[in-house]
C-alpha positions as CSV (number, residue, x, y, z in Angstrom):
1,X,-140.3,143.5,-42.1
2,X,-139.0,144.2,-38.6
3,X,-138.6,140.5,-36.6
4,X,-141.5,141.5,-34.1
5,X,-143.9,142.1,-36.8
6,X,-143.4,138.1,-38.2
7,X,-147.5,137.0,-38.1
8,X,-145.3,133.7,-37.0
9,X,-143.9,135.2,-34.3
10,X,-146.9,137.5,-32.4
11,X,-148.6,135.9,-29.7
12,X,-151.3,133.7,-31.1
13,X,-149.6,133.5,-34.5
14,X,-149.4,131.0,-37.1
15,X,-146.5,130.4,-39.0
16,X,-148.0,128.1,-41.4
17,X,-151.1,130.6,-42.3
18,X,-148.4,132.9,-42.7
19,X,-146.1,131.4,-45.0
20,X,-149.5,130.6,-47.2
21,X,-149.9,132.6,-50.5
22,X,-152.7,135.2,-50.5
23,X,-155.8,134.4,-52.5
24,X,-156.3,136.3,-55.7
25,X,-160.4,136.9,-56.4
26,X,-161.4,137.2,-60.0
27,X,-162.9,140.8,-60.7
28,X,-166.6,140.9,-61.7
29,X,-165.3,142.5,-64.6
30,X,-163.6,140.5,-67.0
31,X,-159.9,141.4,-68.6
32,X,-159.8,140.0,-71.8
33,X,-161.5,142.2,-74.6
34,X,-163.3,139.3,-75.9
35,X,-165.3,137.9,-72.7
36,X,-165.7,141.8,-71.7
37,X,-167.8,142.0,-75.3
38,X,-169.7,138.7,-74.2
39,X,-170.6,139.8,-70.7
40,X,-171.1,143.7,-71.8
41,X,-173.8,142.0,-74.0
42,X,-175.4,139.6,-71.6
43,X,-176.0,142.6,-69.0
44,X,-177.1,144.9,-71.5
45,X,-180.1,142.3,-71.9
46,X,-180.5,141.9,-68.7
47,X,-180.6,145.6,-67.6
48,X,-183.5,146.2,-70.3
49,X,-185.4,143.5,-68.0
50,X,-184.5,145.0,-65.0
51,X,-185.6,148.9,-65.9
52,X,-185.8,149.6,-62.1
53,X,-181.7,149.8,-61.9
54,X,-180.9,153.3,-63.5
55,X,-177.9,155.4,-63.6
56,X,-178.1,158.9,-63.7
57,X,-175.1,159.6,-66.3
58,X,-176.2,157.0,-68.7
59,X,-178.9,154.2,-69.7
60,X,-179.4,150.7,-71.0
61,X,-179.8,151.8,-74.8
62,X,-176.8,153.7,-74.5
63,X,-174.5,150.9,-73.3
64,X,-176.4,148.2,-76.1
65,X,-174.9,150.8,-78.5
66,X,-171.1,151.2,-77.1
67,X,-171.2,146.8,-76.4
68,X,-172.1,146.5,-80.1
69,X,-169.5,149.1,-81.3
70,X,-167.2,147.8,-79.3
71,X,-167.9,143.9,-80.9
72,X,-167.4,145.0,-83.8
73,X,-164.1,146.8,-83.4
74,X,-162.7,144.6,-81.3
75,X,-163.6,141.8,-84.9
76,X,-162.5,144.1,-87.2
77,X,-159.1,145.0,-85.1
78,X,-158.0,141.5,-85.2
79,X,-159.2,140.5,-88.8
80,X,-156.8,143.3,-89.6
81,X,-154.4,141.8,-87.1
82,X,-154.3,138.5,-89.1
83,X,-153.5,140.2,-92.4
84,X,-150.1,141.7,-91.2
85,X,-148.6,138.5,-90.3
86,X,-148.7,136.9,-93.7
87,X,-146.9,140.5,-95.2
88,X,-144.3,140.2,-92.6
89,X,-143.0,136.9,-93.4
90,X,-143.1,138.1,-97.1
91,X,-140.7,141.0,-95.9
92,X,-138.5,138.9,-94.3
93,X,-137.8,136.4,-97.4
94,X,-137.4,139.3,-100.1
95,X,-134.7,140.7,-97.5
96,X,-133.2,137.5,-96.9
97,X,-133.4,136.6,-100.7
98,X,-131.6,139.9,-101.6
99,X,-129.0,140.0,-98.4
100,X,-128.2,136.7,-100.5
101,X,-128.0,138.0,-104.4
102,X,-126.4,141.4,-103.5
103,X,-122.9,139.0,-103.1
104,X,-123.2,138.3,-106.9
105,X,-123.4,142.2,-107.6
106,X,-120.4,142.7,-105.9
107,X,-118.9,139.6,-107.8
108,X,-120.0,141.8,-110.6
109,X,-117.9,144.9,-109.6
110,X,-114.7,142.7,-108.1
111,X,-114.5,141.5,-111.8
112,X,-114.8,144.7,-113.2
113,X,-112.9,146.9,-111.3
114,X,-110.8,144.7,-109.0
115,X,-111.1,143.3,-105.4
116,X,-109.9,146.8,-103.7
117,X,-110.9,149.4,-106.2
118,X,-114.8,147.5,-106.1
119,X,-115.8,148.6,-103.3
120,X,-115.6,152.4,-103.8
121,X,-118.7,151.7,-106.2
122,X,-121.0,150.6,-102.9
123,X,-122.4,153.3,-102.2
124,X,-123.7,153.4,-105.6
125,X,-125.6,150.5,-105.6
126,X,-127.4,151.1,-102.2
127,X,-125.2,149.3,-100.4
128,X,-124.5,150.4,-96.5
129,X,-121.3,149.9,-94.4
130,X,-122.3,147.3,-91.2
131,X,-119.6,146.6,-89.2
132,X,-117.2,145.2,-91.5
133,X,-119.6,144.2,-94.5
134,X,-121.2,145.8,-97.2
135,X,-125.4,145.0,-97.0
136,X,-128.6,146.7,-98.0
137,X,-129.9,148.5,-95.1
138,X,-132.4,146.6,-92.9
139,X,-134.9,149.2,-92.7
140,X,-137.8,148.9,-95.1
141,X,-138.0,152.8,-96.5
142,X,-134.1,152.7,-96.5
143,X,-134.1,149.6,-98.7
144,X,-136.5,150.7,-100.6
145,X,-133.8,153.5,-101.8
146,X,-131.4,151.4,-102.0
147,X,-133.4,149.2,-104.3
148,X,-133.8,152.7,-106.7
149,X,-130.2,153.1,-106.8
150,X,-128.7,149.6,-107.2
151,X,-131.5,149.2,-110.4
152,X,-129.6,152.5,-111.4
153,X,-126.1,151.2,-111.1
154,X,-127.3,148.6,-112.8
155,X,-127.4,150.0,-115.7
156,X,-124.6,152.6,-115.3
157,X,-122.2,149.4,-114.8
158,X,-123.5,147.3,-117.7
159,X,-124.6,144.8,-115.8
160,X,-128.6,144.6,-116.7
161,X,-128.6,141.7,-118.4
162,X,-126.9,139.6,-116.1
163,X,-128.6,136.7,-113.9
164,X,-129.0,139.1,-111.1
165,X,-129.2,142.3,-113.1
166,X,-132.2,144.4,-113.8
167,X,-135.0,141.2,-114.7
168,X,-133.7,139.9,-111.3
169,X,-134.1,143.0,-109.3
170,X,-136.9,145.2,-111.0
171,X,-139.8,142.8,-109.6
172,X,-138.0,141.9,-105.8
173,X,-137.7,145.9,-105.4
174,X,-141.0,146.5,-106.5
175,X,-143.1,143.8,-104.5
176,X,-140.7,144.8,-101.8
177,X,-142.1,148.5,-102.1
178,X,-145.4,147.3,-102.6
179,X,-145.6,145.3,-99.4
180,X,-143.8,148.2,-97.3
181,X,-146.5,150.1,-98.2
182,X,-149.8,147.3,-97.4
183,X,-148.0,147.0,-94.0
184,X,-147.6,150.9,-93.2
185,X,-151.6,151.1,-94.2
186,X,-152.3,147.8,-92.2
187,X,-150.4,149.1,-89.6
188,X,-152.2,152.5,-89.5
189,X,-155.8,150.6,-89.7
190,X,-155.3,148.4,-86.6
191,X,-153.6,151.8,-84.5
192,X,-156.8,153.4,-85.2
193,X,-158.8,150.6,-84.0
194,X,-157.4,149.9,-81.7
195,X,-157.9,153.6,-80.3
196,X,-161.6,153.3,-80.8
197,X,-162.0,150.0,-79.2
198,X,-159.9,151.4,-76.6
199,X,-162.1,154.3,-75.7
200,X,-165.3,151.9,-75.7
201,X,-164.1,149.7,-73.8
202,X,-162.8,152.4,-71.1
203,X,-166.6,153.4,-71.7
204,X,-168.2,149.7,-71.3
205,X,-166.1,148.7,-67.7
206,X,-167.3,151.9,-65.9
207,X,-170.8,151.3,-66.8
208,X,-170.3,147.7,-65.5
209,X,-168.7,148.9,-62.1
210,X,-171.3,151.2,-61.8
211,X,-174.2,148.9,-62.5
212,X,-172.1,146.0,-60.1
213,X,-172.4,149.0,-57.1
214,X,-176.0,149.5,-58.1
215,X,-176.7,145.6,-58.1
216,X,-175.0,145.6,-54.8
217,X,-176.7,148.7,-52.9
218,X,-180.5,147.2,-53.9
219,X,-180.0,143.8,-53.3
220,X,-177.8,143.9,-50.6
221,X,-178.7,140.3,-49.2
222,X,-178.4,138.1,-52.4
223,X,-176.5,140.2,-54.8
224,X,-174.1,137.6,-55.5
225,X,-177.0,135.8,-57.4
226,X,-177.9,138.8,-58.8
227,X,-174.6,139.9,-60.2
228,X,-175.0,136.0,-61.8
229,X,-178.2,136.2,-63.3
230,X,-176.9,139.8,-65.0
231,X,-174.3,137.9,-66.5
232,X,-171.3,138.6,-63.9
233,X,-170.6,134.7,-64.3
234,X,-166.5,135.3,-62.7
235,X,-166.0,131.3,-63.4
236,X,-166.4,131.5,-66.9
237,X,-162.9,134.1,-67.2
């Protein structure tokens, strides 16, 4: 700001008003998806009682339908949310349970084939170079491979029946697989959800601003109250 343009320093200003933060006023429409579905409601009613307010691109019956679509996407998207959380910490402990057992694998091979010469078998078991260490790779489709081919060496290397052979692997690599798969459909169900709420909601909030400049322009004395008894209640988010 260039000195002559301070508030604090103009003729008549005030340094204290200007040193003061500036006031934020809550919209009329609300930002959360949840108290946008309770006041899209409340208006809808509201506007059936109050016929006399029309807008010429859409009407009340049509914005009751998108405010109950858009309820029930917004409750389906987050029942689906709450189902994802419980596969990912599942995830996480089969990775961390086999980061853990692959060390006795390669116990496996170091007996067999010798500390330097082990390692040359890996590859064969899934195993991926990071950094300096041998692991399974920490994407999910990748380790799902991996899986596949260490079961395989398994076997080639005569190692099934040990502790951490085949009866140890075959049900971590398949409940690995299977979960991968719950959260990649999961994952897909709340994207399109989301979309669809998304577009309703877009819907929903230009009907509302609409309806607020339509309260406004016929009551222009007391529209305040109005916008209140509609449902516009800003104190309430």
């Amino acid at each position: 700001m260039i000195p002559d343009e301070n508030p604090a320093t103009l003729p008549g200003g005030n340094a204290e008003a200007a040193l003061q933060p500036e006031k934020k006023s809550t919209a009329n429409i609300p930002a959360s998806d949840i108290n946008l579905s309770s006041v899209a409601k409340e208006v809808c009613v509201n506007w059936g009682k109050n016929p006399q307010i029309t807008l010429l691109w859409t009407t009340q019956p049509e914005m009751e339908t998108s405010a109950n679509a858009f309820a029930v996407k917004l409750f389906e998207r987050n029942t689906a949310g709450t189902g994802r959380s419980p596969i990912t910490q599942e995830l996480i402990a089969l990775k961390k349970k086999g980061d853990v057992s692959i060390e006795y694998v390669k116990g496996y091979l170091r007996d067999k084939y010798g500390k330097q010469e082990a390692v040359a078998w890996y590859p064969e078991c899934g195993f991926v170079k990071k950094g300096k260490n041998w692991a399974l790779p920490s994407d999910n489709q990748q380790r799902i491979q991996s899986h596949s081919l260490l079961l395989a060496a398994l076997e080639a290397q005569q190692f099934a029946g040990e502790k951490f052979g085949v009866a140890f692997w075959s049900p971590l690599a398949a409940r690995f697989a299977e979960l991968v798969s719950l959260s990649v459909t999961t994952d897909s169900s709340v994207a399109s959800l989301v979309g669809t709420k998304n577009q309703l909601r877009k819907s929903i909030v230009k009907t509302l601003n609409c309806l607020v400049h339509a309260i406004k322009a016929n009551y222009p004395d007391d529209f305040k109250s109005v916008l209140r008894t509609w449902g516009f209640q800003k104190e309430k988010y």
